[in-house]
N, C-alpha and C positions, 0 to 999 in steps of 0.2 A: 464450433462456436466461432463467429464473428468478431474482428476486433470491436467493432462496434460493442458487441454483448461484456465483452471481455472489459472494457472501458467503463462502461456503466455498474459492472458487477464492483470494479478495483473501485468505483466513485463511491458506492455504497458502505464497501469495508473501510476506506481510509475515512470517509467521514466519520462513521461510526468509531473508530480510533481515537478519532482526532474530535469525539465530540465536547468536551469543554471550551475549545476553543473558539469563538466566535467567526475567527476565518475563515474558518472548514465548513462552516453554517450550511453555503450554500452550494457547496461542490456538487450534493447529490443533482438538483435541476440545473446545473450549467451546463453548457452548450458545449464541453470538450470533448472531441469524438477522436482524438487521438493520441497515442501512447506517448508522443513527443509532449504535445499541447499538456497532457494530464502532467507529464513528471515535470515539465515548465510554470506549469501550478504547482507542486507540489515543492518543489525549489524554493521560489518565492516564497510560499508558506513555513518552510522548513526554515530558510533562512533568519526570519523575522521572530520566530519562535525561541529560536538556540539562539537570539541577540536581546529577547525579552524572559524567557525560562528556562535553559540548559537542561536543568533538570529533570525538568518534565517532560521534557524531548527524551531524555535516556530511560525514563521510566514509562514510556510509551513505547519506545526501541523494544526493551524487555517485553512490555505485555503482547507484544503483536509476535515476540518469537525470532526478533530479529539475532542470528548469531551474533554472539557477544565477540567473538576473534574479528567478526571483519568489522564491527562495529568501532573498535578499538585501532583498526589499520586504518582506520579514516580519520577517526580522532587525533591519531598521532603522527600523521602525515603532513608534510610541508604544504599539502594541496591547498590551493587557496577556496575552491570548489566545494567543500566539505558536505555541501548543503546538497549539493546535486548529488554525490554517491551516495547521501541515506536517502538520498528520494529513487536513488538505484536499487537499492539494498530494500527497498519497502515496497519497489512494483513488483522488483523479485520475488519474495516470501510469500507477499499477497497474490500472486499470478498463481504460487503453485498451492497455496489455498483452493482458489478459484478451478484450477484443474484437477486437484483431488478430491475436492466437493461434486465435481460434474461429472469425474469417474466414478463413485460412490453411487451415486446419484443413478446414473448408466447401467451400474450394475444393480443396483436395489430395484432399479426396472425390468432390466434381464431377469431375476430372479423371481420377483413377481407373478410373471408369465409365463414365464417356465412350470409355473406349479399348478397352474392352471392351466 
């Protein structure tokens, strides 16, 4: 898979995360074709969010499966960054989403053909 594909699949999941949010609206059609660019969106978004909702940030963290330990080593760190490590911590989770679903996927194909 392509970063390209990889890109567009993570734009699908975080928006669908993040769909109450009016921000996130339009992530899935925009034009960011790179892992830098997407977690620079997702920063800014992140940022703005945890200074309008906190909450809802952490109960979005939860639903997506984000581990609760590093989630808490962010929150409780002098970092001034905060925004940027869960927008690290969310391409992460969601990356290996995206590559267990395509191995899954990989093999539900092998298998397929195999029986046939």
């Amino acid at each position: 898979m392509t970063e390209k594909e990889y890109i567009y699949r993570l734009k699908k999941i975080v928006s669908s995360d993040f769909d109450k949010f009016e921000e996130f609206s339009s992530l899935t059609n925009s034009d960011i074709s790179t892992l830098e660019e997407f977690k620079l969106f997702l920063t800014e978004k992140l940022s703005d969010l945890m200074a309008k909702n906190f909450d809802k940030v952490l109960k979005i963290l939860y639903q997506i499966d984000i581990n609760e330990i590093k989630v808490r080593g962010v929150m409780y760190s002098n970092n001034n960054y905060k925004a940027s490590l869960l927008a690290d911590l969310i391409i992460e989770r969601q990356l290996q989403k995206v590559k267990t679903r395509e191995k899954y996927k990989r093999k539900n194909i092998k298998d397929l053909l195999d029986k046939n």
